[in-house]
C-alpha positions in Angstrom: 23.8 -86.6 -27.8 21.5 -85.8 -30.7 20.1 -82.9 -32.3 17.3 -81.5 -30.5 14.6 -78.6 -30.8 16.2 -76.5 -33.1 19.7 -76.5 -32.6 22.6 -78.5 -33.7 24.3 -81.0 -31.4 28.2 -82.0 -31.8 29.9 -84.6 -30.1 33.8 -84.6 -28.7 36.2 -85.2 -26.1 36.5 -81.3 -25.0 35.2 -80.1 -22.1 35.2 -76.7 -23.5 32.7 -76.0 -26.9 33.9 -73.6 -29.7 31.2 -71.6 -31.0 30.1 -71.9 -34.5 30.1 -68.6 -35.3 30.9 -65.1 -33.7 28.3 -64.2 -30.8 27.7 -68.1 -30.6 27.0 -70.0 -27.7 27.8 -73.4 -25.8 26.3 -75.4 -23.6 27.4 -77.1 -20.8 25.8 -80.5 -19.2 27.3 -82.3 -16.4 26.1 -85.6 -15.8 25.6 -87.3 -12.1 25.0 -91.1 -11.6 26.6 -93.9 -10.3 28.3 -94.6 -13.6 32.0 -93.3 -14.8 31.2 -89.6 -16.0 31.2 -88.9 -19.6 32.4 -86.2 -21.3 30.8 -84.4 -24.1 30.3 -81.0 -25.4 27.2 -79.6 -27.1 27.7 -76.7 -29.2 24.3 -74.4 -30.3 23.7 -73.0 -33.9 21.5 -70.2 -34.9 18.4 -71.6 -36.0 17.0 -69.7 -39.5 15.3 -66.6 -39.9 17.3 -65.3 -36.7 19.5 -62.1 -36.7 22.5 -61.5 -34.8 21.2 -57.6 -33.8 19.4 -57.5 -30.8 15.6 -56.9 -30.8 14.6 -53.1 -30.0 14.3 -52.5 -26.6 10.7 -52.2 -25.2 12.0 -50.8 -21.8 10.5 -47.3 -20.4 13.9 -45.2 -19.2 10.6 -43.9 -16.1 9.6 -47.0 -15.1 10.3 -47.6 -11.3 11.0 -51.4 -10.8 8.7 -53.7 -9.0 10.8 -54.2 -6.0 11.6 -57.8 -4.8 13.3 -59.1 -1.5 16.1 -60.3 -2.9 19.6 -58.4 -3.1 19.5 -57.9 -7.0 17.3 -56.0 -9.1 15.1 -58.3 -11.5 15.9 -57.4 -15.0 13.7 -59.8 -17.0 10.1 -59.3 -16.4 7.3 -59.7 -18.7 10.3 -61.4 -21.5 8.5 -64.3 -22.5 8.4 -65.7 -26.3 10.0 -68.3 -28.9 13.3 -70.0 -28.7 16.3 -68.7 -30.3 19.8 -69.7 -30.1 21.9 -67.2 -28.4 23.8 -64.2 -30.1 25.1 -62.7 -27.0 24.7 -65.5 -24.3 26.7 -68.2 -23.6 25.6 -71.3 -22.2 27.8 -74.8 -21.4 26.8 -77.7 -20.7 28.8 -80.8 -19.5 28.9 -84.5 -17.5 32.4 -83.8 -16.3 35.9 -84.2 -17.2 37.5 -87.9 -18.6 41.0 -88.2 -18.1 43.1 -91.1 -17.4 42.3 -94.0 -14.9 45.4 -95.1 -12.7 45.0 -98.5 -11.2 43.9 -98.3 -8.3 40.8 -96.4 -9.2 40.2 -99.0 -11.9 40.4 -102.0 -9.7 37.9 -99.7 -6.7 35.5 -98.8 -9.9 35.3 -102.6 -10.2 34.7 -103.9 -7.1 31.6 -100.9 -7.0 30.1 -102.0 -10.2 30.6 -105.9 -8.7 28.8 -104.7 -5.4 25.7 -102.4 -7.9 25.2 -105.3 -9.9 24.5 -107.4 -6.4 22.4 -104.9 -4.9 20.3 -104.4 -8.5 20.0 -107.9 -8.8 18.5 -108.4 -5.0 16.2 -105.8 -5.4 12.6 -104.9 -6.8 12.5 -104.4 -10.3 11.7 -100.6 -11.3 10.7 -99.1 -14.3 13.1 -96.3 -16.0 10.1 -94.5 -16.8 9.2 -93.6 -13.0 12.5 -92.4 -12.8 13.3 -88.4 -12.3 16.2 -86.3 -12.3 16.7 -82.1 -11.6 18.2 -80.3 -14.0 19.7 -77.5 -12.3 20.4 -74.4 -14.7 23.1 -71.2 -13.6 22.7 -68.0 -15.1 26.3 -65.3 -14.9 27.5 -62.1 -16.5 30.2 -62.6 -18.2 32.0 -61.2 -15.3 31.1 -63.7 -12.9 28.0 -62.4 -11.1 25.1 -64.7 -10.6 21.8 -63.3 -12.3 18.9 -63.6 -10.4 15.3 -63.9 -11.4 15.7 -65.1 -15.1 13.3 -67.1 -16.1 14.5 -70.5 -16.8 12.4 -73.6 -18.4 12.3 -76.8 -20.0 10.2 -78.4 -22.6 10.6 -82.0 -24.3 12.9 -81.8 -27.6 10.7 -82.0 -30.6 7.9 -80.2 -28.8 5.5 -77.3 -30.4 6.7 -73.9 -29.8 4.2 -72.7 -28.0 3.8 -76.1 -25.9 3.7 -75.2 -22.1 6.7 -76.2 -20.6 7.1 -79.0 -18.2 9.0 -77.0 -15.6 9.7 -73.3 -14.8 11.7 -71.3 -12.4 13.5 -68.4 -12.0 17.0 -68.2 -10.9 17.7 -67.5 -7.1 19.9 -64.8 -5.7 22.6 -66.8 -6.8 21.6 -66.9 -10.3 20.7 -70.9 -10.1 17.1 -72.7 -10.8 16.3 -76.1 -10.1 13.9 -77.8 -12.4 12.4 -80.8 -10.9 11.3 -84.1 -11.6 12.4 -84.1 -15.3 11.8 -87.7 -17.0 14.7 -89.0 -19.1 14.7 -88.4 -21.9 15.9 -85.2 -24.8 14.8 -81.6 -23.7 15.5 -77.9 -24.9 16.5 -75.5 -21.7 15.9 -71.6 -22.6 17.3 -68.6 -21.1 14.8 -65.3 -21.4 17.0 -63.1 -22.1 16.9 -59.4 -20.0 14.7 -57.2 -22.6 14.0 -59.2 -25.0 11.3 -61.1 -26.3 13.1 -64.7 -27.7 14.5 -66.9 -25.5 18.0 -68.8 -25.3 17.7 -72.2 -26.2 20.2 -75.2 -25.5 19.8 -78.8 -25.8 20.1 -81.4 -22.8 19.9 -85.2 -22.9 19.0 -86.3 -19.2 19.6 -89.7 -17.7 20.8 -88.3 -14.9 21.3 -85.0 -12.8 22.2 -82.5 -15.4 23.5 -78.8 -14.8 23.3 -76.1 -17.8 25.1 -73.0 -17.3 24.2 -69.8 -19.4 27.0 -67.1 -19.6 25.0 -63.6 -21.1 27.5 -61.9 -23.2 25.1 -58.8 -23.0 24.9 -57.8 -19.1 27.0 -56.2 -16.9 26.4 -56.1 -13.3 26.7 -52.6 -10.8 26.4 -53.3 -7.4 27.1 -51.4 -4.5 25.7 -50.0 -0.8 23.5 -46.9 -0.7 24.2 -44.6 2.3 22.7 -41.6 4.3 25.5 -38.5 3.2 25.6 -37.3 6.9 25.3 -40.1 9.1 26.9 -42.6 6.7 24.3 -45.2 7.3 22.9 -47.8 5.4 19.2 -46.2 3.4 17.0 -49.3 2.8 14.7 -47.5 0.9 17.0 -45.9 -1.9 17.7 -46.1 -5.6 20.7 -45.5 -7.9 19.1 -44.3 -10.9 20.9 -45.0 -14.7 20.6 -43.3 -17.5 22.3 -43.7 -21.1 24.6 -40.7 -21.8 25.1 -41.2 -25.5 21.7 -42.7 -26.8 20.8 -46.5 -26.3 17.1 -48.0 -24.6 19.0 -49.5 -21.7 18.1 -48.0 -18.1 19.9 -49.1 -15.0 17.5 -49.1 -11.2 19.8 -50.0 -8.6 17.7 -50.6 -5.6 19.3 -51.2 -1.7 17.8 -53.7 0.8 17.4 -53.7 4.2 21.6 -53.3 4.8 21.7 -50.6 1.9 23.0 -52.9 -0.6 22.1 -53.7 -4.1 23.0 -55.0 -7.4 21.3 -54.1 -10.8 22.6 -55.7 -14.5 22.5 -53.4 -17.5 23.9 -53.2 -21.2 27.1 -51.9 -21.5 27.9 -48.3 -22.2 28.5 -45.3 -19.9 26.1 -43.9 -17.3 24.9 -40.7 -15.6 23.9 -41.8 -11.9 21.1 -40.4 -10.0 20.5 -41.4 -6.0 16.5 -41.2 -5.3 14.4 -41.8 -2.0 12.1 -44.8 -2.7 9.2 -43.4 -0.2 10.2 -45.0 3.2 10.0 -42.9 6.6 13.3 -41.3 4.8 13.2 -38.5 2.5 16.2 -37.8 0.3 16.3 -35.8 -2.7 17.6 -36.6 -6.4 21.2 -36.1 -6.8 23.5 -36.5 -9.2 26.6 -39.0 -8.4 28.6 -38.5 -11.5 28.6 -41.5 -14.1 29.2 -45.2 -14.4 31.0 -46.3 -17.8 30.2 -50.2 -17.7 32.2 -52.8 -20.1 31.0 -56.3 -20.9 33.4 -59.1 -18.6 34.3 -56.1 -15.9 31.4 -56.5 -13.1 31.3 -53.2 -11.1 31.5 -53.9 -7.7 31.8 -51.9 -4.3 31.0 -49.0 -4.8 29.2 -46.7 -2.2 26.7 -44.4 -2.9 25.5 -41.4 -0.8 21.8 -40.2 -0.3 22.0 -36.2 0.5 18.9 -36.0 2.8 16.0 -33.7 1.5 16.0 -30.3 3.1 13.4 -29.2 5.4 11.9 -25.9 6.5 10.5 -26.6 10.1 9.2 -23.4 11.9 6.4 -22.4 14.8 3.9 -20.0 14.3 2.9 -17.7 17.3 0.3 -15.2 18.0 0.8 -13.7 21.1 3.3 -16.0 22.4 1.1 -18.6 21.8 1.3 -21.3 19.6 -1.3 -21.0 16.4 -2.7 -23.6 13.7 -3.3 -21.7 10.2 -2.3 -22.0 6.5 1.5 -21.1 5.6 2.2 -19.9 2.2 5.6 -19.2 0.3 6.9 -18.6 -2.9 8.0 -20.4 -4.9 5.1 -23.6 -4.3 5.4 -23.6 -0.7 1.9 -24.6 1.0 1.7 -26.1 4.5 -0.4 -26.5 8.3 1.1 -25.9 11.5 -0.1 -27.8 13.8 -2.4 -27.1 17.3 1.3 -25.8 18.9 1.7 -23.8 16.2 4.5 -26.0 15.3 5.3 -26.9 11.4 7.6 -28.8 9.0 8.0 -29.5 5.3 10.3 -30.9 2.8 11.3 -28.9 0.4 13.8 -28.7 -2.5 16.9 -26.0 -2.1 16.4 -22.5 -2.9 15.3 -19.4 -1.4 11.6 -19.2 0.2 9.8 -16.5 1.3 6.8 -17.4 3.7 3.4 -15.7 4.6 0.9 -16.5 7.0 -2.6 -14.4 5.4 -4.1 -12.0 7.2 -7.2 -13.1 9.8 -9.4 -11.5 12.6 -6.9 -10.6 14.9 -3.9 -10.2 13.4 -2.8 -9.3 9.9 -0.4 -10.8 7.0 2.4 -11.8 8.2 5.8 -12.3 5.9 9.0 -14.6 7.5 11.0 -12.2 9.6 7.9 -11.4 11.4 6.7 -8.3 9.7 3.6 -7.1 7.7 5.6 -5.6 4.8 6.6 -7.9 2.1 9.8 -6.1 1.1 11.1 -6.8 4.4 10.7 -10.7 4.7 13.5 -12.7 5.2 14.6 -14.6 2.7 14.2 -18.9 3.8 17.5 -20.3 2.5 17.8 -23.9 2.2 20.6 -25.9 1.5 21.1 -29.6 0.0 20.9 -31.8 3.5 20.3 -28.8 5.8 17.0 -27.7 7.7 16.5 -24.5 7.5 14.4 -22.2 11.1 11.6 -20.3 10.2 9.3 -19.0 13.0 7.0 -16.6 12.7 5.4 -14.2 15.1 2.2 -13.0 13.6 1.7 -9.3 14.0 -1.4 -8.4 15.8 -3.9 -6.3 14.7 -5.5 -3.4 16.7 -9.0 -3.2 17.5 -11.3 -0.3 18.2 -15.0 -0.5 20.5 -17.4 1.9 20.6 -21.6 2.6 21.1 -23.2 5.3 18.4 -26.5 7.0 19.9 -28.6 9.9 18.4 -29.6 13.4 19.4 -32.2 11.7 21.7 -29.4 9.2 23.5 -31.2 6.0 21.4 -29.0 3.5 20.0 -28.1 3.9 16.6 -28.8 0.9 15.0 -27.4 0.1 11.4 -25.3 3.2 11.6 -21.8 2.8 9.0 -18.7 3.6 11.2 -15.4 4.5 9.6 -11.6 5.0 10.9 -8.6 5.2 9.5 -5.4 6.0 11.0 -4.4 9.7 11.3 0.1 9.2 10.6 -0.1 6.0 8.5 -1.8 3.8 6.5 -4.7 1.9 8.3 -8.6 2.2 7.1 -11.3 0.3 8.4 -15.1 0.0 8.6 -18.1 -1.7 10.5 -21.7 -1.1 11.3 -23.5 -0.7 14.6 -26.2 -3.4 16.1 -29.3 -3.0 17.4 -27.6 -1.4 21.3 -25.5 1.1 18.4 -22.0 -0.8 19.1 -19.7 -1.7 16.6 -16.0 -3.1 16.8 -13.2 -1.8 14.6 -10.9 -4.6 13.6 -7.6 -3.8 11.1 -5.9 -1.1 12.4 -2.5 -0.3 13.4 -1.0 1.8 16.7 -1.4 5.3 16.7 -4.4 8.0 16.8 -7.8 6.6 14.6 -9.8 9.0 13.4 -13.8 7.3 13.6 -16.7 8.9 12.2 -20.1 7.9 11.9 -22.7 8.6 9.4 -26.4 8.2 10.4 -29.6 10.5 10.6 -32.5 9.7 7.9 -32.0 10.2 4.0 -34.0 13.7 4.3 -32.4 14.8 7.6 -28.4 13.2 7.5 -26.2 13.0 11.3 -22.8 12.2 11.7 -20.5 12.1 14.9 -17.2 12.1 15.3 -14.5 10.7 18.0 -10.4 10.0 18.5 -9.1 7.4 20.1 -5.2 6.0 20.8 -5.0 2.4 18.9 -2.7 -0.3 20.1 -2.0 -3.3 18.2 -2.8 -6.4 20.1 -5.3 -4.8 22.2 -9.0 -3.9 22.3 -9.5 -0.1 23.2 -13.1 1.5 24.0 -13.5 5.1 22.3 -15.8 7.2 23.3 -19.3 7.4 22.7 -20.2 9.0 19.4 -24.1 10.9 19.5 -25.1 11.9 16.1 -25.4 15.5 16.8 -24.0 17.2 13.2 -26.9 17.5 11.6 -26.8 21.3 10.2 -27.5 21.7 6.7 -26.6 24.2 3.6 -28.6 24.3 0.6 -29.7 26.7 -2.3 -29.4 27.2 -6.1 -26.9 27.3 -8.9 -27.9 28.8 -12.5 -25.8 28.5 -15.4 -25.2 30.3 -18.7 -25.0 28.4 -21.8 -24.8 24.9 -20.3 -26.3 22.4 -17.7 -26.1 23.4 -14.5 -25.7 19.0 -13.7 -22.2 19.8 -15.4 -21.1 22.4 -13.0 -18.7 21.1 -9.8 -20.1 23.0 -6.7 -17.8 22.5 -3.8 -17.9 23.5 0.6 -15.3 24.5 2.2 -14.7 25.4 5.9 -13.5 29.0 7.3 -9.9 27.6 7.2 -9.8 26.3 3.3 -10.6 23.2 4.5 -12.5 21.6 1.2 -15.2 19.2 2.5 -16.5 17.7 -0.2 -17.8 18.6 -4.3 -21.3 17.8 -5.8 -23.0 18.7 -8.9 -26.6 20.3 -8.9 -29.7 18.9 -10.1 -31.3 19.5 -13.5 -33.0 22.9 -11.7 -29.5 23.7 -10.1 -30.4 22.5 -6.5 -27.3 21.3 -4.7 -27.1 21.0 -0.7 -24.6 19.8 1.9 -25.5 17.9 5.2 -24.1 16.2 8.3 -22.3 19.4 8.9 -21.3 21.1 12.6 -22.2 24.8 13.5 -19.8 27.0 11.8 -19.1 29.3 9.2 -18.5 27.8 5.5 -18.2 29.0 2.2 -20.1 28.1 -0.8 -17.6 27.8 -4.5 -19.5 27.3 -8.1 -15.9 25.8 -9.1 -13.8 27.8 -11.9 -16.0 30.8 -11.7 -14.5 32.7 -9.0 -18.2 32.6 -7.7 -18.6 32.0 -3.9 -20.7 32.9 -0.8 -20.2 32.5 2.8 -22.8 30.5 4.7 -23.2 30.3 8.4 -25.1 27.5 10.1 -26.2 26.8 13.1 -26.0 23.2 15.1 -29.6 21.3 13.7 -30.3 24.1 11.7 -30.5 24.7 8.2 -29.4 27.2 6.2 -29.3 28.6 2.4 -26.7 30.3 0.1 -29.6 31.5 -1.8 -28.9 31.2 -5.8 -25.5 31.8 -7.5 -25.6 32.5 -11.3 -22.4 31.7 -13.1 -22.1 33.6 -16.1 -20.9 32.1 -20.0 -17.7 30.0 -19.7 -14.6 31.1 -22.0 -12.1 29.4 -23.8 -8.4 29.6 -23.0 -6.0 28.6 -25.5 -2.3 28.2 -25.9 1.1 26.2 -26.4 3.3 24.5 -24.0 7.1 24.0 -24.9 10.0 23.7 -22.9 13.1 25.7 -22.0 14.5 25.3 -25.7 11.4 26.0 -27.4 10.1 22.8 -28.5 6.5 21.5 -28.0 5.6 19.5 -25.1 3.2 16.4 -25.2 0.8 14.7 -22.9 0.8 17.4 -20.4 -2.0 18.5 -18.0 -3.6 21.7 -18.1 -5.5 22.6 -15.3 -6.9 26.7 -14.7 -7.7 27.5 -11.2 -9.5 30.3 -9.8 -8.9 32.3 -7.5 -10.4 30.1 -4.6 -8.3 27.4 -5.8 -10.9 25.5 -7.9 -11.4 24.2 -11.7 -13.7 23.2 -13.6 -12.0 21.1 -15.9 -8.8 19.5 -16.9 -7.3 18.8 -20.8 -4.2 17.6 -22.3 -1.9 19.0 -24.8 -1.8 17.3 -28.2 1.3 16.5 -30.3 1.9 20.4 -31.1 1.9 21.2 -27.5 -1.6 23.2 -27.9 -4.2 22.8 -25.7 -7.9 24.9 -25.9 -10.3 24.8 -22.2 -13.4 26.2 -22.1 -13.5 26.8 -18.3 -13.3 30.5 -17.3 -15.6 33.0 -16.8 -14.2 36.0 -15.4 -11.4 37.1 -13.0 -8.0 36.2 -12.2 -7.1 32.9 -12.7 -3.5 30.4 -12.8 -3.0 28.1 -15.9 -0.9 25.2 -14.1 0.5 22.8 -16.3 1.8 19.4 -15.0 4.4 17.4 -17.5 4.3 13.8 -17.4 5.4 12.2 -14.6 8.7 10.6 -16.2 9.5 13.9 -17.6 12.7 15.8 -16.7 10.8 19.1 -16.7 9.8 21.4 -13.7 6.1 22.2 -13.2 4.8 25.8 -14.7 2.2 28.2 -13.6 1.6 31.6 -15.1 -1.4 34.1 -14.1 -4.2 35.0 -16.6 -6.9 37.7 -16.7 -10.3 36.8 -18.1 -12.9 39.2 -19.2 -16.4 38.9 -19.3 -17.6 37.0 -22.5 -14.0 37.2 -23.9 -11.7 34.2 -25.3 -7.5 34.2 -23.6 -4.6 32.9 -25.0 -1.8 32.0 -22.7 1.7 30.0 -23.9 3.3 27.9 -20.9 6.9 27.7 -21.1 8.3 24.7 -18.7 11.6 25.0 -16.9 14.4 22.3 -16.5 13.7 20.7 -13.1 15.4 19.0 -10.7 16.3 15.9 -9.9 16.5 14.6 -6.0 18.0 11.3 -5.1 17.9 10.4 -1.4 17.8 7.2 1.4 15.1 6.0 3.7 15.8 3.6 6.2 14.5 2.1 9.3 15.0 2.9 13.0 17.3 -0.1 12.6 19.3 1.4 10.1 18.6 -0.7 7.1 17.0 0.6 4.3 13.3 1.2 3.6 12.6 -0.5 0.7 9.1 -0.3 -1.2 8.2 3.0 0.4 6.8 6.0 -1.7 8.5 9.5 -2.0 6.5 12.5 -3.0 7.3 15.8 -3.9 5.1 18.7 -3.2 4.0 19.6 -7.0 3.0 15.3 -6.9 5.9 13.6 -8.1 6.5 10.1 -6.7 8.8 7.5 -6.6 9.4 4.2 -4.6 12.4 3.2 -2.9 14.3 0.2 -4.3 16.5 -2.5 -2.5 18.9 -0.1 -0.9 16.3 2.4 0.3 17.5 4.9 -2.6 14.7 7.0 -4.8 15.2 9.2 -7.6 12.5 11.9 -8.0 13.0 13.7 -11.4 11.2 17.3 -12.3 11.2 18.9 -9.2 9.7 22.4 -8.9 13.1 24.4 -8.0 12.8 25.6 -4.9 12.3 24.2 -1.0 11.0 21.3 -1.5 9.3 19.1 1.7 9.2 15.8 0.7 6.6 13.2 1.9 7.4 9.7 2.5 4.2 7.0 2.9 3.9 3.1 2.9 0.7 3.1 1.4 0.4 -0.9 0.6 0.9 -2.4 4.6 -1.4 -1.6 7.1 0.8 -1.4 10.3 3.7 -0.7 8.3 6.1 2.4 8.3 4.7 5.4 9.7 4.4 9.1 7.3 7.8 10.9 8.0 9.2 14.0 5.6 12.3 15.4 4.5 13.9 18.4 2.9 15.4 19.7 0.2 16.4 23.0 -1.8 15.4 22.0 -5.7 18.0 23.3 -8.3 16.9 23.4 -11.9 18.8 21.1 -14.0 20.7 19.9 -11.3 20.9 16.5 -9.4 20.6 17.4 -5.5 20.3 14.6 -2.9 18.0 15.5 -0.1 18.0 14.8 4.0 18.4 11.1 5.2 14.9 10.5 6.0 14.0 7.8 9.0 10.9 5.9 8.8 9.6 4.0 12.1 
């Protein structure tokens, strides 16, 4: 042979080359003709200005694959570029081996080349130039495996660099290519190497069928069989994911066929091993399968791989037994349909899920568990390969009919109904049509309170009714007529300030307050929409009030009430040891139980009002709420046109701990605790509450769910108050 391309061609009598140089490579040719076989090595050389480090990687560690039909996962596309002689790669090339000749094969050789010659002589005369041969190229690890898909190709020695080449192919599943109808003549073979940009070149001289076989010192090949982790069968859509675990660019995608199995080639070093779904009908989430330490000459081989399945959350949703389609919601990311059966399913990653169905026409928000209140969902736990049940049963919500007429039995058309529900939280409105109905939706079982507000702006009407609520039904209360209609009016005059700053409130017979307004610039203020009865008239803070009694449709006056100069009061708060107390409100109250304003105390614990006028009155002062103190009150007298001072010293109060729980015995969470004096606090995870400055004394405590309609129902507890002391109060039972 003779030198071509760039490399450097040696001749001897060993099958077997020697590289030049470390990291070298040899070629191998075998010959095929008629003739004896020769036997000749060809050794490659480095041609200049190439190093023996590898080019950088250009490989993306994200990149899924493009996937190919064959077994083995293509490593070299998109390498194209210049020749190079191989650093890493081996490749051999050879016509056979020559070894002695006994007789008999000496004298058989003869009589063939007697019968050739014959047969040559006899026939047509051909020309050597229309002759073709293959040259069929292999491609291994250095382990043995067959590489598949390398790009393989063949130009004419001598030939320009960039010169298209006279053949291509790429190696089949068995890491061979077959390059057809090669002239004879002196060609240069190359090898793309995986990742990298410059190809493997060796030297061929053909005058015959010739084989070239390239060894890469660089790859190592992983195979193995991807199965399902529960059934143990074979996932034709899944991938064994690679990545470096001490730095490096080289990335390993193992990816199965149709049995499961699969074999990828990657750089050697060691591995952390992900299995991945690759979007079939299955769906199987990431997970880790340990790691993979590869070594250059040790293929990896059998290994089994398991796909854990991905986890679903499958569920129906029902609304009176019946199957419903609507939007489920859940936290954390958890967004899905059911379908017309009310039926639902969705993949989702482990963890713990709380779902919620929002709140429509007929029924109202409804948490997993079946039940309005937040707090008390259950908790969706799914597991790695596990489905996890979650049906829900939306609660219903209860709905409330009814016709509004007026005095004169007319439909009252446009007319703003309210309810609310008397023992728990539940408030609703709507507004009548042209025939006075109106329907009530929102509300939860239990007695609804509905009133109705009509009349004109200069002559206001309301009405009243009750009704029993049930959730899940449609209930007809009875027909509302407009019929209060009375009214109280008359005049308020105030000394040494604006009568539109002065609070004037109504209250019923009982102490009933109805409502507060505030006069006009003249000191006109009136109250409508009112029944027959007796009421009474307060200028708030004065200790001024009158008694009015009106008549059904009639209207009646207080006449004027003149409220004389407001006073000051002035004082300190401090606590039980004397020391000033902050950020407290001070409130005075008359006599009737009504202020006129509200201040703070400063840094010093002083506070100055200017709210009395005359009379007895009670300077209440309220600490902050996260305050370990008790409430105070203390009376004061006021004279006429005179200033008061009046300290407030604030006792230690109590603290009350205490339990709320369901009919079903487990506890109440997220329901609120109040104490009479208007402390609050809000039950944690095992039902317990801690109310701190409690008034000593009898306490009854008041326990509401103010944030779910159709929730918990009001229920109270005692307890006797000890200042200073920690005091744990009845077991309350909320239903």
């Amino acid at each position: 042979m003779t030198a071509a391309g760039r490399g450097v061609v040696t001749c001897g009598c060993s099958s077997r080359g020697v590289p030049d140089e470390p990291g070298g490579g040899t070629v191998r040719v075998r010959h095929s003709t008629a003739a004896l076989p020769r036997s000749r090595t060809v050794r490659e050389s480095r041609p200049s200005g190439v190093t023996k480090d590898p080019p950088a990687c250009t490989g993306d560690d994200e990149t899924t694959p493009t996937r190919r039909p064959a077994a083995a996962h293509h490593p070299f596309a998109g390498s194209t570029g210049r020749p190079r002689s191989a650093t890493v790669l081996t490749a051999r090339t050879g016509r056979g081996r020559q070894g002695g000749l006994d007789m008999r094969t000496r004298i058989a050789a003869s009589i063939g080349a007697l019968v050739l010659s014959l047969g040559v002589l006899l026939a047509p005369a051909a020309s050597a130039a229309d002759e073709t041969y293959t040259v069929t190229a292999t491609v291994t690890t250095r382990g043995g495996t067959p590489i598949p898909y390398a790009a393989i190709e063949i130009r004419p020695a001598g030939a320009p660099e960039d010169a298209d080449p006279i053949a291509r192919q790429e190696t089949a599943s068995d890491g061979s290519a077959i390059l057809k109808g090669v002239a004879v003549g002196d060609y240069v073979v190359t090898y793309t190497e995986w990742r990298q940009s410059i190809p493997v070149a060796a030297t061929v001289t053909v005058d015959g069928h010739e084989t070239v076989s390239f060894v890469d010192e660089k790859l190592v090949a992983l195979s193995g069989r991807l199965v399902d982790d529960e059934t143990g069968k074979a996932v034709d859509d899944g991938w064994v994911k690679g990545r470096p675990r001490v730095g490096g660019y080289s990335f390993l995608n193992l990816i199965g066929d149709a049995d499961g199995r699969g074999t990828t080639f990657a750089l050697a070093g060691t591995y952390d091993l992900w299995t991945v779904a690759g979007g079939g009908s299955h769906n199987y989430m990431p997970t880790r399968v340990g790691t993979v330490t590869l070594r250059v000459g040790q293929d990896v081989t059998g290994r089994v791989y398991r796909l854990v399945r991905q986890p679903q959350i499958k569920g129906r949703v029902t609304a009176g037994g019946k199957g419903k389609s609507v939007w489920i919601h859940g936290s954390p990311n958890f967004s899905t349909t059911s379908g017309p059966n009310g039926r639902f399913s969705s993949y989702e990653a482990p963890g713990s899920y709380v779902l919620h169905v929002p709140g429509d026409v007929g029924y109202f928000t409804t948490y997993s568990g079946s039940t309005v209140r937040r707090p008390d969902a259950e908790k969706i736990v799914v597991r790695p390969g596990r489905d996890s049940v979650a049906d829900i049963a939306l609660v219903q919500r209860a709905t409330v009919t009814g016709r509004v007429v007026g005095r004169d039995g007319r439909p009252a058309k446009g007319i703003a109904v309210y309810a609310a529900n008397v023992d728990r939280t539940g408030r609703v409105n709507a507004t009548t049509d042209r025939d006075g109905r109106y329907t009530l939706r929102g509300l939860a079982t239990g007695q609804v309170s509905i009133v109705a507000q009509g009349g004109t702006s200069s002559l206001p009407a309301e009405g009243k009714a009750t009704v029993w609520a049930r959730q899940g039904e449609t209930v007809a209360a009875k027909q509302i007529t407009l019929m209060d209609d009375a009214i109280i009016y008359g005049q308020v005059k105030t000394t040494g300030s604006s009568p539109t700053k002065q609070d004037v409130s109504l209250s019923t017979s009982s102490g009933e307050f109805l409502g507060t307004f505030r006069p006009d610039a003249d000191g006109w203020v009136g109250f409508a929409a009112l029944p027959a009865g007796t009421y009474y008239v307060h200028v708030d803070g004065s200790n001024l009030r009158r008694q009015v009694v009106v008549r059904a449709h009639k209207t009646a006056t207080f006449g004027t009430l003149t409220r004389g100069e407001l006073r000051t009061v002035s004082g300190k708060v401090t606590d039980w040891a004397g020391k000033p107390v902050a950020g407290a409100s001070v409130h005075v109250y008359d006599q009737y139980g009504t202020a006129y304003a509200t201040v703070r105390t400063g840094s010093t614990g002083r506070y100055t009002i200017r709210s009395v006028v005359s009379g007895s009155y009670q300077v209440k002062v309220t600490p902050k709420a996260s305050s370990p103190l008790a409430w105070g009150q203390v009376a004061l007298s006021v004279r006429a046109g005179k200033d008061s001072v009046r300290d407030v010293r604030l006792g230690k109060g109590a603290t009350v701990t205490g339990l709320v729980v369901n009919t079903k015995g487990k506890p109440a969470i997220g329901v609120t605790v109040w104490s009479q004096e208007g402390h609050k606090a809000t039950t944690d995870a095992t039902g317990r509450y801690t109310l701190t400055g409690v008034k000593p004394g009898r306490q009854t405590l008041k326990i509401t769910d103010p944030d779910y309609v159709g929730g918990y129902r009001d229920a109270t507890t005692t307890v006797t108050a000890k200042g200073g002391a920690t005091v744990t109060a009845a077991r309350a039972t909320v239903r």
